[in-house]
N, C-alpha and C positions, 0 to 999 in steps of 0.2 A: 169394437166389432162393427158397431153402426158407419164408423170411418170406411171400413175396408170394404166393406156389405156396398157403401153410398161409391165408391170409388171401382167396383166392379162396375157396376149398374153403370156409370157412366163408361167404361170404356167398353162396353158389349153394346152400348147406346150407340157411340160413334163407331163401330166395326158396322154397326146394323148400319147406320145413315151413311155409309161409306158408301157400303154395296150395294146395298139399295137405291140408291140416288146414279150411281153410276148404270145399275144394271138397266135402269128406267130413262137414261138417256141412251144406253144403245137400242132397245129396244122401240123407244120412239124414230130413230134413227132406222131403223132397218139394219139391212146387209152392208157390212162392211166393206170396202175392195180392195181399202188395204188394213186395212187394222190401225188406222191414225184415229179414229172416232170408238173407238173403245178404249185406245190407248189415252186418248186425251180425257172421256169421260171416268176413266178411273184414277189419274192421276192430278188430274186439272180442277177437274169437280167435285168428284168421289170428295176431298176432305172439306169442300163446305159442308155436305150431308153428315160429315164423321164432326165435326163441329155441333151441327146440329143436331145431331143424334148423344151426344157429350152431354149437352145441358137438358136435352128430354131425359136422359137414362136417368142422370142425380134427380133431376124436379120428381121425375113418377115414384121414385125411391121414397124421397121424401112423401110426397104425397099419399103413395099406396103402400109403401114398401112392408111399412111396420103396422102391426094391429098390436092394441092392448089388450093382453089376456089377462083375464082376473083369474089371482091365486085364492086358493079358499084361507080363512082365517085360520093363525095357531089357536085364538079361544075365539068362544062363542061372543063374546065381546068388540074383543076386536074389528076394526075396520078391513073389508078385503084389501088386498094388495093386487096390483096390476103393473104387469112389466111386460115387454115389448115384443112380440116375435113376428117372426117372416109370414109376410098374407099371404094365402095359399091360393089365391088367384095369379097375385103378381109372379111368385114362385112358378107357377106352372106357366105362364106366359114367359119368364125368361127362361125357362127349358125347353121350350118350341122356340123360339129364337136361335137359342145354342145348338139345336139339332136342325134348324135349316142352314144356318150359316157353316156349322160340321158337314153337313151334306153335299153342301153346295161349292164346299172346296173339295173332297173325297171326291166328286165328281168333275172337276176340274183339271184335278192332278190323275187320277186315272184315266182320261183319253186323250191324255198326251203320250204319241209313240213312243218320243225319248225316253221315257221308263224303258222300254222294253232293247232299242237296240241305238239310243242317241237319236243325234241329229241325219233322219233319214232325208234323199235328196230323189225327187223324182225327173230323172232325164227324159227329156219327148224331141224326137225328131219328126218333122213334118217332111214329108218328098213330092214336091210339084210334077205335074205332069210332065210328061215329055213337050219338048219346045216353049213351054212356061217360065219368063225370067226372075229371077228372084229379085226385092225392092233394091235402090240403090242406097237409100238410108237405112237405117237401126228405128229410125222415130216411125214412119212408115210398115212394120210390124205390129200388132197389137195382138199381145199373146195373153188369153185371162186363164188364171187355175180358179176350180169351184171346189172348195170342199165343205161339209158338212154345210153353214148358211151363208159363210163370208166369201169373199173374193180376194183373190193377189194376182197383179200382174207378174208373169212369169220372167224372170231374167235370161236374157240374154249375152251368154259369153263374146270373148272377144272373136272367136271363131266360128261364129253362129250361123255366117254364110256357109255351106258344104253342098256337097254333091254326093252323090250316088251311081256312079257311071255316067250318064249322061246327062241324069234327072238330080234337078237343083234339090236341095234339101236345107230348112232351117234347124238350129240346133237350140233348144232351152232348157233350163231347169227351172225347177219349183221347190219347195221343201216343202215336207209334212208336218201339220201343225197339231190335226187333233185324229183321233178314232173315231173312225165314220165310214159307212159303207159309200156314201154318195159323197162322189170324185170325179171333176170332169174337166174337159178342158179346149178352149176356142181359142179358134186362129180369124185374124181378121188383116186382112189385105187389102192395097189401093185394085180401087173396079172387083172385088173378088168377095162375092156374098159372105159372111161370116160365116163360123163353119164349128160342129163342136163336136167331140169326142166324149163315148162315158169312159174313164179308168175303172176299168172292172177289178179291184184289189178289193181284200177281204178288207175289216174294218181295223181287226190290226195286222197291220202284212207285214212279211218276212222281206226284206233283200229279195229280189228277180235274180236269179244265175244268168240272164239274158234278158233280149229283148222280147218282146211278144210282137207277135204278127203283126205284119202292116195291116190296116186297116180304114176305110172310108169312112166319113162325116155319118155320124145317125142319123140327121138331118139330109136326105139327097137334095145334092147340087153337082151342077154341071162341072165344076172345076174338077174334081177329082183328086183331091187332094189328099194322098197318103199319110195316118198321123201308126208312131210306134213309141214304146216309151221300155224302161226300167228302170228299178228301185234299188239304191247303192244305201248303205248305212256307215255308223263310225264301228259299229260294234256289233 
């Protein structure tokens, strides 16, 4: 029993020094833009912490894990007897361990959309002024999505240049990554002040049957650059 007892301890040790170590490099780190610094801090780093969190869990085991409880004597002669059990400090401290780490993924996996209808895809069309040319590169575009704290540059299809009757128009998408009311999104162009938009969708949004109304920068600028968007899912 002291095997399997010392052999949890250790791997709740390294789950702890996994996430912990990782979660403490994004967070030193700030906002992500694309997700490569969370990516790497959980996958790159994370398992030195889970390493070290492997040999803190057995040593504290050993260390705290067991108390000697003394058994009362079968006669009034005899010597007491004392035999091993779980300290009840250490015990309550790896149940607050186990119920942050339980937490901490519960919350993880519930705000992400895909639960609810897959890999959703947010389309955004931008429409330039009238007599405004659209760039002649792809590189020359600079399209960022905000959602909840991080950042993704938005991609751009291969047909991304379009029109609108007269009036040029860019074409992008984004995918939704987590539930969050705060969603937004800038357009940045050569000589053309950056420019942002909020996505006003609930925290977990349905598919758009359409597009939503064109609309100007929150920020006033002279360009006048029309941004419109909707929400496609798998399911």
């Amino acid at each position: 029993m002291r095997l399997i007892l010392g052999f949890l301890s250790g791997l709740l040790g390294a789950l702890a020094g996994w996430a912990g170590l990782a979660a403490l490099i994004v967070l030193l780190a700030g906002p992500d833009r694309d997700g490569g610094i969370a990516m790497g801090a959980f996958f790159d780093i994370g398992p030195v912490g889970g390493v070290i969190g492997l040999i803190a869990g057995v040593w504290l085991f050993v260390r705290f894990g067991l108390v000697r409880a003394e058994l009362p004597a079968e006669t009034s002669d005899a010597a007491p007897q004392h035999a091993p059990r779980l300290s009840f400090p250490f015990a309550a401290t790896v149940a607050l361990i186990v119920a942050i780490l339980g937490w901490w993924g519960w919350y993880e996996f519930i705000r992400s959309p895909n639960l609810s209808h897959g890999f959703m895809t947010l389309q955004v069309e931008f429409r330039l002024p009238a007599g405004m040319s659209l760039p002649d590169k792809e590189e020359d575009v600079r399209i960022e999505f905000e959602e909840a704290s991080g950042y993704a540059n938005a991609m751009l299809p291969a047909n991304w240049r379009a029109h609108d009757g007269e009036r040029r128009a860019i074409i992008a998408t984004a995918l939704l990554m987590y539930k969050t009311r705060h969603r937004a999104v800038s357009l940045t162009l050569p000589d053309v002040p950056t420019q942002r938009w909020l996505i006003d969708l609930p925290s977990d949004p349905d598919p758009t049957p359409g597009f939503s109304p064109w609309r100007v920068a929150n920020e006033p600028s002279q360009a006048k650059i029309e941004m419109h968007f909707r929400l496609s899912a798998d399911r």
